[in-house]
LUMKE-406505 format. One record per residue (C-alpha): residue in three letters; x, y, z. Coordinates in pm, whole numbers. Example, Ala and Ser with C-alpha at 12.3 -4.5 7.8 and 13.67 -1.06 7.14 Angstrom:
BEGIN
- ALA, 1230, -450, 780;
- SER, 1367, -106, 714;
END
This chain:
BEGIN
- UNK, 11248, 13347, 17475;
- UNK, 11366, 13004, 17336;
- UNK, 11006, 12886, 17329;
- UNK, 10915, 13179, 17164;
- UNK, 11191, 13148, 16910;
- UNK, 11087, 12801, 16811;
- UNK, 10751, 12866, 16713;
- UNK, 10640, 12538, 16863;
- UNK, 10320, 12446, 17074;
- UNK, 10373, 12462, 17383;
- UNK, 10200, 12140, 17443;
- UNK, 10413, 11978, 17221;
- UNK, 10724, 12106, 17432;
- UNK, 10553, 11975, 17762;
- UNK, 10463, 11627, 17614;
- UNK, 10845, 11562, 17574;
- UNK, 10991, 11799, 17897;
- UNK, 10752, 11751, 18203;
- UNK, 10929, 11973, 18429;
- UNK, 10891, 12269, 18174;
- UNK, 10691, 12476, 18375;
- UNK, 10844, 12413, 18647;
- UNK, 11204, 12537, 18537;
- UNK, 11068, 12864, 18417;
- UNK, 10896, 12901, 18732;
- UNK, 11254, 12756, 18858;
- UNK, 11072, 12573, 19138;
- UNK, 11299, 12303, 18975;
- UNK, 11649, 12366, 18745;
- UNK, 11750, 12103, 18450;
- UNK, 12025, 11961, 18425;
- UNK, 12297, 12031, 18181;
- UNK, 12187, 11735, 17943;
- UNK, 11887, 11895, 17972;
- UNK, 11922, 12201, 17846;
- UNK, 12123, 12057, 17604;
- UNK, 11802, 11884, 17500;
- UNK, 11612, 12152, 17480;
- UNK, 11784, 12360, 17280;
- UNK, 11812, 12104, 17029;
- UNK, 11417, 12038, 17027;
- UNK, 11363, 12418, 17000;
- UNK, 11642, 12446, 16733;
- UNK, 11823, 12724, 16918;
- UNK, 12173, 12723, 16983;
- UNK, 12352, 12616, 17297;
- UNK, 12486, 12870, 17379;
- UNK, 12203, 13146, 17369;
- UNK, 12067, 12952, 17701;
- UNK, 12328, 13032, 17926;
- UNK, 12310, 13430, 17870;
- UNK, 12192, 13625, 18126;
- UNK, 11948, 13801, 17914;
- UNK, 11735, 13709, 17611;
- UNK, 11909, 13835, 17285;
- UNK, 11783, 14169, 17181;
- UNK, 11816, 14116, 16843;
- UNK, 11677, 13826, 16633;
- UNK, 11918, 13532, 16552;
- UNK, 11886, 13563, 16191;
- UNK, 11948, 13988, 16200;
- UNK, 12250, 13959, 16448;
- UNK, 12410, 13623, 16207;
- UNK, 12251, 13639, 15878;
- UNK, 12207, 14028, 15849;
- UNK, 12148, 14065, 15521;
- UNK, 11882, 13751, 15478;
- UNK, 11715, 13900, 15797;
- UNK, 11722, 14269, 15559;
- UNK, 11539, 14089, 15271;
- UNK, 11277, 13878, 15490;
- UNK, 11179, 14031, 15779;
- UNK, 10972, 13765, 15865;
- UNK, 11168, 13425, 15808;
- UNK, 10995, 13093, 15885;
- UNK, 11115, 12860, 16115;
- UNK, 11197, 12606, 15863;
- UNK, 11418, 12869, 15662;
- UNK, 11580, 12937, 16014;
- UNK, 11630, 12569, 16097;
- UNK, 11833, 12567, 15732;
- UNK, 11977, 12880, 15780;
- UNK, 12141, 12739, 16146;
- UNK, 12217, 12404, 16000;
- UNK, 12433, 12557, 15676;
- UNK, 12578, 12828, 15945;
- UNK, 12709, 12595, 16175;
- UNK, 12827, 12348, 15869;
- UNK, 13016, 12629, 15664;
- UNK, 13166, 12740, 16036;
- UNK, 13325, 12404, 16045;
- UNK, 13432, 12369, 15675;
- UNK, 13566, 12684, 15721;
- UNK, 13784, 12635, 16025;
- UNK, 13918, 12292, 15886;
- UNK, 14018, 12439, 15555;
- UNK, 14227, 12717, 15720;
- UNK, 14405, 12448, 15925;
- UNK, 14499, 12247, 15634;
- UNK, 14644, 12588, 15413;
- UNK, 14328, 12631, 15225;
- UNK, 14376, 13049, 15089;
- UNK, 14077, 13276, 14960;
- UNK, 13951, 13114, 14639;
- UNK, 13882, 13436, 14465;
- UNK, 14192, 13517, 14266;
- UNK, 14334, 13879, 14346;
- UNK, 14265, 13993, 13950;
- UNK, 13868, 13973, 14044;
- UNK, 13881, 14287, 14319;
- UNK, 13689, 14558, 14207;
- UNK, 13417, 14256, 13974;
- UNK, 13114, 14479, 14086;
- UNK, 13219, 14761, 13914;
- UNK, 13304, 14587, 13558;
- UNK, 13003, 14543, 13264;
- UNK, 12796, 14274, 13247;
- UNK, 12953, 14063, 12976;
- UNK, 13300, 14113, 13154;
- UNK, 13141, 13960, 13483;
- UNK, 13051, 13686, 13273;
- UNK, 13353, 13623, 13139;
- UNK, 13551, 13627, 13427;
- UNK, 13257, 13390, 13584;
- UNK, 13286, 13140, 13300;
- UNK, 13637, 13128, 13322;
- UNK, 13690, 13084, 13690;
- UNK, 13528, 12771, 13679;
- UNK, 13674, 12638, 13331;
- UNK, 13309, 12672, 13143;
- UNK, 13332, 12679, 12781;
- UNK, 13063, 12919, 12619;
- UNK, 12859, 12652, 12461;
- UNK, 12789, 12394, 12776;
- UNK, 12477, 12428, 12728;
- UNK, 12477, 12201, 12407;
- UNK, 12614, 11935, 12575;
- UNK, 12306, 11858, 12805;
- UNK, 11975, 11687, 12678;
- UNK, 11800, 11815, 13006;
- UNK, 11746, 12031, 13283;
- UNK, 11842, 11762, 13566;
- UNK, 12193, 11730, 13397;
- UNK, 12267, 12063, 13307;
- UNK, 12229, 12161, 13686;
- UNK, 12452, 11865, 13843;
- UNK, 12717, 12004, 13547;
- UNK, 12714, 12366, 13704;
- UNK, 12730, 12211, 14072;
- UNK, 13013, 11993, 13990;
- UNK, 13192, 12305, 13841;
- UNK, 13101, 12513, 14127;
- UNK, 13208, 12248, 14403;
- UNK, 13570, 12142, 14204;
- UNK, 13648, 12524, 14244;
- UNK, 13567, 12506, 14656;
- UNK, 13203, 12637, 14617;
- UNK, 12996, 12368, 14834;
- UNK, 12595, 12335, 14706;
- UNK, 12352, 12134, 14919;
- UNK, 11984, 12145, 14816;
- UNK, 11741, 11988, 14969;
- UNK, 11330, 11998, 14980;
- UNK, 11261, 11995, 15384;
- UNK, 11448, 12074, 15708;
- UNK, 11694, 11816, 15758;
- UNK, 11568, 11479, 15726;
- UNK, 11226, 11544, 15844;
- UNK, 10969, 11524, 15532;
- UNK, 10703, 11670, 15733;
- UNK, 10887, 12039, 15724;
- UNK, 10871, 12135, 15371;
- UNK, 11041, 12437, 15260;
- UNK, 10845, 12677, 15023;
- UNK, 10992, 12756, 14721;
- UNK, 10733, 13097, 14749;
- UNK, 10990, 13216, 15034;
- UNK, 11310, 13147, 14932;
- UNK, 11454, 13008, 14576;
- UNK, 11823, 12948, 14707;
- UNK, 12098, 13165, 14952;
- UNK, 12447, 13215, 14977;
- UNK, 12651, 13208, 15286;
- UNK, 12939, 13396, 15233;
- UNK, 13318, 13260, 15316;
- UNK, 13593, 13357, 15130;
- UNK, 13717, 12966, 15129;
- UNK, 13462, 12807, 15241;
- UNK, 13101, 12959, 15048;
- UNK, 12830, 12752, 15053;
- UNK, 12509, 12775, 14870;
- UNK, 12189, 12619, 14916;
- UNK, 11917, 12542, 14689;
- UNK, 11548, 12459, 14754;
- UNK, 11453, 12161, 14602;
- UNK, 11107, 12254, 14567;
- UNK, 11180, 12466, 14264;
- UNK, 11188, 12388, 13952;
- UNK, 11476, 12251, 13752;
- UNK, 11515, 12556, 13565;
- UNK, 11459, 12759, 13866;
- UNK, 11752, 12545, 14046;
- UNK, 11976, 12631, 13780;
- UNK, 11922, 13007, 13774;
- UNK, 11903, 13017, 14177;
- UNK, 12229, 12836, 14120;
- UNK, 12419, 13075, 13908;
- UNK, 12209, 13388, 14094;
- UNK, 12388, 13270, 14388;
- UNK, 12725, 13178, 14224;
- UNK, 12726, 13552, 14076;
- UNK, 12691, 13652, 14443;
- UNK, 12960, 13477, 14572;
- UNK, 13216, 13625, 14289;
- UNK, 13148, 13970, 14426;
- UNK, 13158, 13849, 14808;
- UNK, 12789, 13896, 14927;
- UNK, 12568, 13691, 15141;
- UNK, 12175, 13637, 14955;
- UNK, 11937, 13524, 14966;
- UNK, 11679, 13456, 14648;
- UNK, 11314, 13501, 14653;
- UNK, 11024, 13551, 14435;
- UNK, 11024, 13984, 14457;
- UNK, 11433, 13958, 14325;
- UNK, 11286, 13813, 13988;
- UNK, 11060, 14116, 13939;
- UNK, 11292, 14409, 14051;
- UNK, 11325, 14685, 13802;
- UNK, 11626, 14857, 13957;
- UNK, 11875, 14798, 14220;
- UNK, 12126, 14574, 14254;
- UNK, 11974, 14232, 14240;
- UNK, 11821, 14348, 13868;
- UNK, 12241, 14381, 13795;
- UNK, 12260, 14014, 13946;
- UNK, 11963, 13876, 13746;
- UNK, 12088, 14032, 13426;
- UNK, 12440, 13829, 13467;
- UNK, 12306, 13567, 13565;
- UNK, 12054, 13574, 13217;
- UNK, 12354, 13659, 13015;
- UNK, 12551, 13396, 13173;
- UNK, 12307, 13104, 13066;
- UNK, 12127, 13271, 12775;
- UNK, 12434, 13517, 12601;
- UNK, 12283, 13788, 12408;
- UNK, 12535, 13655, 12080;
- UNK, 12361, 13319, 12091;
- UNK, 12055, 13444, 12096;
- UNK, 12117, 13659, 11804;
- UNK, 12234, 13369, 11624;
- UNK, 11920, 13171, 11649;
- UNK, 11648, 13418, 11623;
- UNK, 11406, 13382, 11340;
- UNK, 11191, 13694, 11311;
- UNK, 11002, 13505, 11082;
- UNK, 10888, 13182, 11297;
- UNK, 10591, 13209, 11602;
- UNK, 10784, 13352, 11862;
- UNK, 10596, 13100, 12143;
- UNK, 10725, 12823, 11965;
- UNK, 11097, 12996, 11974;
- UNK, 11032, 13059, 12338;
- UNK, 10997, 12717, 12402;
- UNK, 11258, 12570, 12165;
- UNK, 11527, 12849, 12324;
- UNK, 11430, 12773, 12706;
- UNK, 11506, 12391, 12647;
- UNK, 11826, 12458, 12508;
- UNK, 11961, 12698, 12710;
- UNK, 11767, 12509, 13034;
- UNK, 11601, 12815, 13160;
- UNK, 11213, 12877, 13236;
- UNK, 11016, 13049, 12980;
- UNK, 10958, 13368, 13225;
- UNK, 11344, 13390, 13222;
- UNK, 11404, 13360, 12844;
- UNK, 11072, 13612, 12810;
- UNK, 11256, 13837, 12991;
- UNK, 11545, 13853, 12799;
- UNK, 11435, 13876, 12508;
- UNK, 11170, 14158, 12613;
- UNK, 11529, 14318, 12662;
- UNK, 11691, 14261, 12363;
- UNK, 11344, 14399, 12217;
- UNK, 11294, 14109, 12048;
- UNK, 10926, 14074, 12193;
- UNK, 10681, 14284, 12342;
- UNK, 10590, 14333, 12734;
- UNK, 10239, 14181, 12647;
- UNK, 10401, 13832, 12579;
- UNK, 10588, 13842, 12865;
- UNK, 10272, 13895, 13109;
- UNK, 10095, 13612, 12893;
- UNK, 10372, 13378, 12963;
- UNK, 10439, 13446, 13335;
- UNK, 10067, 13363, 13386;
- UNK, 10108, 13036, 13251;
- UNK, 10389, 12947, 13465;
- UNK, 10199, 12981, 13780;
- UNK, 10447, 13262, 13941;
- UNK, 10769, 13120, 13790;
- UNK, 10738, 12758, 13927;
- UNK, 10661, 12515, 13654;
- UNK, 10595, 12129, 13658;
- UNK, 10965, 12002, 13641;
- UNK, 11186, 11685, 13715;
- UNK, 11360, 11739, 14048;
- UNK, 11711, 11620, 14078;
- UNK, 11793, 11454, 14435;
- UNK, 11449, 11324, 14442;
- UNK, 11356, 10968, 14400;
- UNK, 11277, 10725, 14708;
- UNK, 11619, 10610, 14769;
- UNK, 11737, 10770, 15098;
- UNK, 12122, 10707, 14980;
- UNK, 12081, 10881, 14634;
- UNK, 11894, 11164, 14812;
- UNK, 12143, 11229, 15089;
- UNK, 12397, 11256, 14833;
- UNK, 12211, 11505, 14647;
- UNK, 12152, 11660, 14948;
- UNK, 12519, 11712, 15074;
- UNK, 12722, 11677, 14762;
- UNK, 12996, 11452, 14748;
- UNK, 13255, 11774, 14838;
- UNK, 13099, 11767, 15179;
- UNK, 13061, 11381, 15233;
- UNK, 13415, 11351, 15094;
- UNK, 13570, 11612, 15336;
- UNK, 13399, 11520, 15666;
- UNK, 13489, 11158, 15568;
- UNK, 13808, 11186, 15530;
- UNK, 13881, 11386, 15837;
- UNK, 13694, 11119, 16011;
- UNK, 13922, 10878, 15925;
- UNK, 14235, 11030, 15977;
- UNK, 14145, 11152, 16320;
- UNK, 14101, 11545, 16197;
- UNK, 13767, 11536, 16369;
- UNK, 13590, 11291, 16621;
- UNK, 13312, 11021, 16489;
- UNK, 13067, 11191, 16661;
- UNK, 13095, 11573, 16489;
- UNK, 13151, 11406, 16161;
- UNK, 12790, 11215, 16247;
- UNK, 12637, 11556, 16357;
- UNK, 12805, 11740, 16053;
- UNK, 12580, 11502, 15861;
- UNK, 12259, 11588, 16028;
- UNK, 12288, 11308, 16251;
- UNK, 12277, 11031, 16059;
- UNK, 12559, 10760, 16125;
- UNK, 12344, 10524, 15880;
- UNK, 12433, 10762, 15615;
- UNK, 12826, 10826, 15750;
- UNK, 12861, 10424, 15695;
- UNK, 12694, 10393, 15358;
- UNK, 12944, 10678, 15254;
- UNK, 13258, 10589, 15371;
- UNK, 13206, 10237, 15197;
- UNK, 13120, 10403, 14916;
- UNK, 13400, 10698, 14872;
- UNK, 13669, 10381, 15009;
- UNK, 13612, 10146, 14732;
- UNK, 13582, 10444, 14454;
- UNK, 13759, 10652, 14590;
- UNK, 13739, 11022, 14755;
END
């Protein structure tokens, strides 16, 4: 079942556990090390190895229901994530309880779902202090999404994004599968972004998945969500449009009388959304024809245009930083240090990588947490 689960070769297994045959056979039995070491090659937890059946129900349906409800068929790399965030949130979770940490979603928010659009967005703006005109604030797309994060992660929200499994740049995650996902906590959410979106498409994944966590659901974002014409992730996608682009501002600087590609184009820059997002907006407020909008989404090549990537860059420091977010870093860190948690689950909490630990705690020391 495990080897199944992993989706590896099994030559590939064999190369690097000779005996493998031979313990399912069980003309030989591993140690525990060595199951230990297996599991973590086939990226399945611990503790599935020790039951005295396989699990009857997929890993991702029995943990991450409603992902498993949205992609039947989830790659391995998306599981690998899914496992890693799991297990991370699990802890962050646990910790915060034992230091007092309460539900970060204030008691006058019950019943959000059932409120209008522009009073979700309200509410949304103000939780995280965001004054209506941010936007203006931000030459481009790279800066305008490390603003929203920062908001998001001063207010408890943690948001890693990364490009590929881990560390490992030969397991690329496709942005045609998933956009971004929420794992649900009430204090310790934590969304996740694929870095091989766009910019634009980071920030709307971003705010998709922030709307999410206001009215306490797990997600997970993919291609279909964008094109939904009813249901509840249409709801989401309209917040999260009104939230970046409001309807008032839009108002405000519409010219009936200039090209409305050049508009498009102008607009999407300034509120640092995609031109299939704005399209779609404005297709709403009737301020341009279905036509245009079919014109412009096949320009964009299905929504993923040719954008700067934050995080990116060669320099593994910078990139681990954008990958954990210096909430995370910061917490697992400090409780490091003060004896919260032992060296070697802060290292694992950080995929491993004491190299990065070091380089961190220097860095958070001298400037402080």
């Amino acid at each position: 079942w495990a080897i199944k689960e992993s989706k590896k070769d099994f030559e590939e297994i064999e190369y690097k556990f000779k005996d493998i045959e031979a313990w399912i056979s069980q003309d030989k039995f591993p140690t525990f090390r060595q199951v230990e070491e297996l599991a973590n090659f086939l990226k399945v937890p611990l503790g599935y190895m020790f039951l005295d059946e396989p699990p009857k129900t997929d890993i991702i349906q029995s943990e991450f229901r409603t992902i498993g409800n949205k992609i039947p068929e989830v790659s391995k790399e998306l599981k690998d994530t899914l496992y890693s965030l799991g297990r991370k949130r699990d802890w962050l979770s646990d910790y915060r309880r034992e230091k007092g940490w309460e539900k970060l979603i204030p008691d006058n928010f019950n019943n959000l779902s059932n409120k209008d659009i522009n009073t979700i967005c309200v509410s949304a703006k103000e939780f995280i202090d965001l004054d209506e005109f941010w936007y203006k604030e931000h030459r481009d797309n790279v800066s305008a999404f490390k603003y929203l994060r920062d908001k998001l992660e001063n207010k408890g929200i943690t948001v890693m994004q990364n490009g590929v499994v881990g560390s490992n740049n030969r397991r690329k995650l496709n942005a045609k599968e998933f956009r971004g996902f929420l794992l649900y906590d009430d204090i310790a959410p934590f969304i996740f972004i694929n870095n091989n979106d766009s910019a634009t498409g980071k920030i709307f994944t971003l705010i998709h998945e922030y709307i999410h966590f206001l009215l306490e659901q797990d997600d997970i974002f993919i291609d279909e969500d964008a094109e939904l014409k009813n249901g509840n992730e249409k709801k989401i996608n309209k917040i999260t449009a009104e939230f970046l682009m409001p309807t008032s501002h839009i108002e405000e600087l519409w010219d009936d009388n200039r090209l409305q590609t050049e508009q498009i184009e102008d607009l999407g820059k300034l509120f640092h959304v995609s031109a299939i997002a704005l399209a779609i907006k404005l297709k709403d407020m009737n301020k341009i024809n279905q036509q245009l909008v079919n014109e412009i989404m096949q320009h964009t090549n299905a929504g993923l245009e040719n954008s700067a990537k934050s995080g990116g860059g060669g320099n593994y420091y910078y990139t681990s930083r954008s990958r954990f977010g210096d909430s995370f870093l910061s917490t697992v860190i400090q409780g490091a240090e003060s004896g919260d948690i032992s060296y070697t689950h802060a290292f694992k909490l950080l995929d491993d990588s004491v190299k990065a630990y070091d380089y961190f705690k220097e860095e958070f020391m001298t400037h402080g947490f």
